[in-house]
C-alpha positions in Angstrom: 0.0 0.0 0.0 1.6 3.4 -1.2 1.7 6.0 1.3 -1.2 8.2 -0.1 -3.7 4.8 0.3 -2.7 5.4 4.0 -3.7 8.4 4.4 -6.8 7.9 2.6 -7.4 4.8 5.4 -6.4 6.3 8.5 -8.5 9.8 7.4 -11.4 7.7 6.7 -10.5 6.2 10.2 -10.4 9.4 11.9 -13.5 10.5 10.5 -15.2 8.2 12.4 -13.7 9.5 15.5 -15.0 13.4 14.8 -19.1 11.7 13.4 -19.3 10.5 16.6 -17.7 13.4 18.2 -20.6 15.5 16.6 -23.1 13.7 17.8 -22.0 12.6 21.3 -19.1 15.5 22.7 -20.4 17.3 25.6 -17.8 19.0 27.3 -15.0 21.5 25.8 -12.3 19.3 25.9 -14.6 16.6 23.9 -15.5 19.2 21.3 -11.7 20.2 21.0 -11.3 16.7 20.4 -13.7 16.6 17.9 -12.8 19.8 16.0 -9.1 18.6 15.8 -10.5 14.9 14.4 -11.8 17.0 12.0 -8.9 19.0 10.9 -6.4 15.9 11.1 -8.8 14.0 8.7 -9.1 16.7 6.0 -5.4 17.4 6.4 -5.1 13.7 5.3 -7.3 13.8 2.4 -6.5 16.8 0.7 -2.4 15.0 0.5 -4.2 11.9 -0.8 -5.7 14.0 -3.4 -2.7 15.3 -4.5 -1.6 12.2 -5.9 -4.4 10.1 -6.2 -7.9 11.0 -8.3 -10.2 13.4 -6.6 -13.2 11.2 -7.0 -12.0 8.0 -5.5 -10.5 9.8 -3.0 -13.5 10.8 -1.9 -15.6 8.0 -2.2 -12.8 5.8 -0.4 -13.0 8.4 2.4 -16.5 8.7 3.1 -17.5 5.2 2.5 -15.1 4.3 5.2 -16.4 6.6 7.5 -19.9 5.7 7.0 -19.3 2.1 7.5 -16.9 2.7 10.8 -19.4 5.2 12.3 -22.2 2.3 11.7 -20.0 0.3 13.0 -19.0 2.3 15.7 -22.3 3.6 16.7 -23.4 -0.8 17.4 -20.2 -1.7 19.4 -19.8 1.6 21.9 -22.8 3.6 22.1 -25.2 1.0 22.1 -27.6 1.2 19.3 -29.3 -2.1 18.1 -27.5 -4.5 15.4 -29.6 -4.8 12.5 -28.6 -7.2 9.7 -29.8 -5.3 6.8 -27.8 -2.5 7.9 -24.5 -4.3 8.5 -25.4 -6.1 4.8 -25.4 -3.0 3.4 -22.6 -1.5 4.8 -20.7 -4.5 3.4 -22.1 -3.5 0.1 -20.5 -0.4 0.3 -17.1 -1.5 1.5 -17.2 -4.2 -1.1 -17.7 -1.0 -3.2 -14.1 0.6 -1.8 -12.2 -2.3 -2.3 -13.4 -2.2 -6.0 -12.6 1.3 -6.2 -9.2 0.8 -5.0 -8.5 -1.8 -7.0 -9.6 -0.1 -10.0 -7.4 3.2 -9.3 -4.1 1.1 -8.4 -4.4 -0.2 -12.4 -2.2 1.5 -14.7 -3.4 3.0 -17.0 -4.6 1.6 -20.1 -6.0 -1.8 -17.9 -9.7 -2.0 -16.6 -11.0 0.6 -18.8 -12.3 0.9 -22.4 -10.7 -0.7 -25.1 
């Protein structure tokens, strides 16, 4: 994994950290917390996108947000499993991983020919 792909993972990562931040900080020192989650995760992402496509980048990033705060939100804050939800969060990462394979291609392989 090149070091860009890293940032993209441990932005997407960190994202997770500042969702639930929004939704669950209470005191200053949890919303300073938050608020620097935040900056740390776009700081990653905009040096991904510098060398990797804008788009994918993107996707990659929120995708793995989405599924970690879904994930997150069942193991440490308590709300109910539900299959269909953890299905289609699969979905999505399946999704990611096709993206990223896709983008690591050179170019000339996996597109029109």
């Amino acid at each position: 994994m090149n070091r860009n792909w890293l940032y993209v993972l441990v932005g997407g990562l960190v994202e997770v950290f500042w969702v639930s931040g929004l939704k669950h900080a209470s005191t200053a020192a949890e919303w300073a917390l938050t608020a620097a989650a935040i900056a740390a995760s776009f700081w990653l992402i905009i040096r991904a996108s510098s060398r990797l496509p804008v788009g994918t980048v993107y996707a990659v990033f929120t995708g793995l947000g989405t599924a970690g705060s879904a994930v997150a939100e069942v193991w440490f804050f308590g709300e109910p499993f539900r299959l269909s939800k953890m299905l289609l969060t699969a979905v999505l990462l399946a999704g990611i991983i096709g993206l990223k394979l896709l983008t690591d291609q050179p170019a000339g392989e996996g597109g029109r020919s």
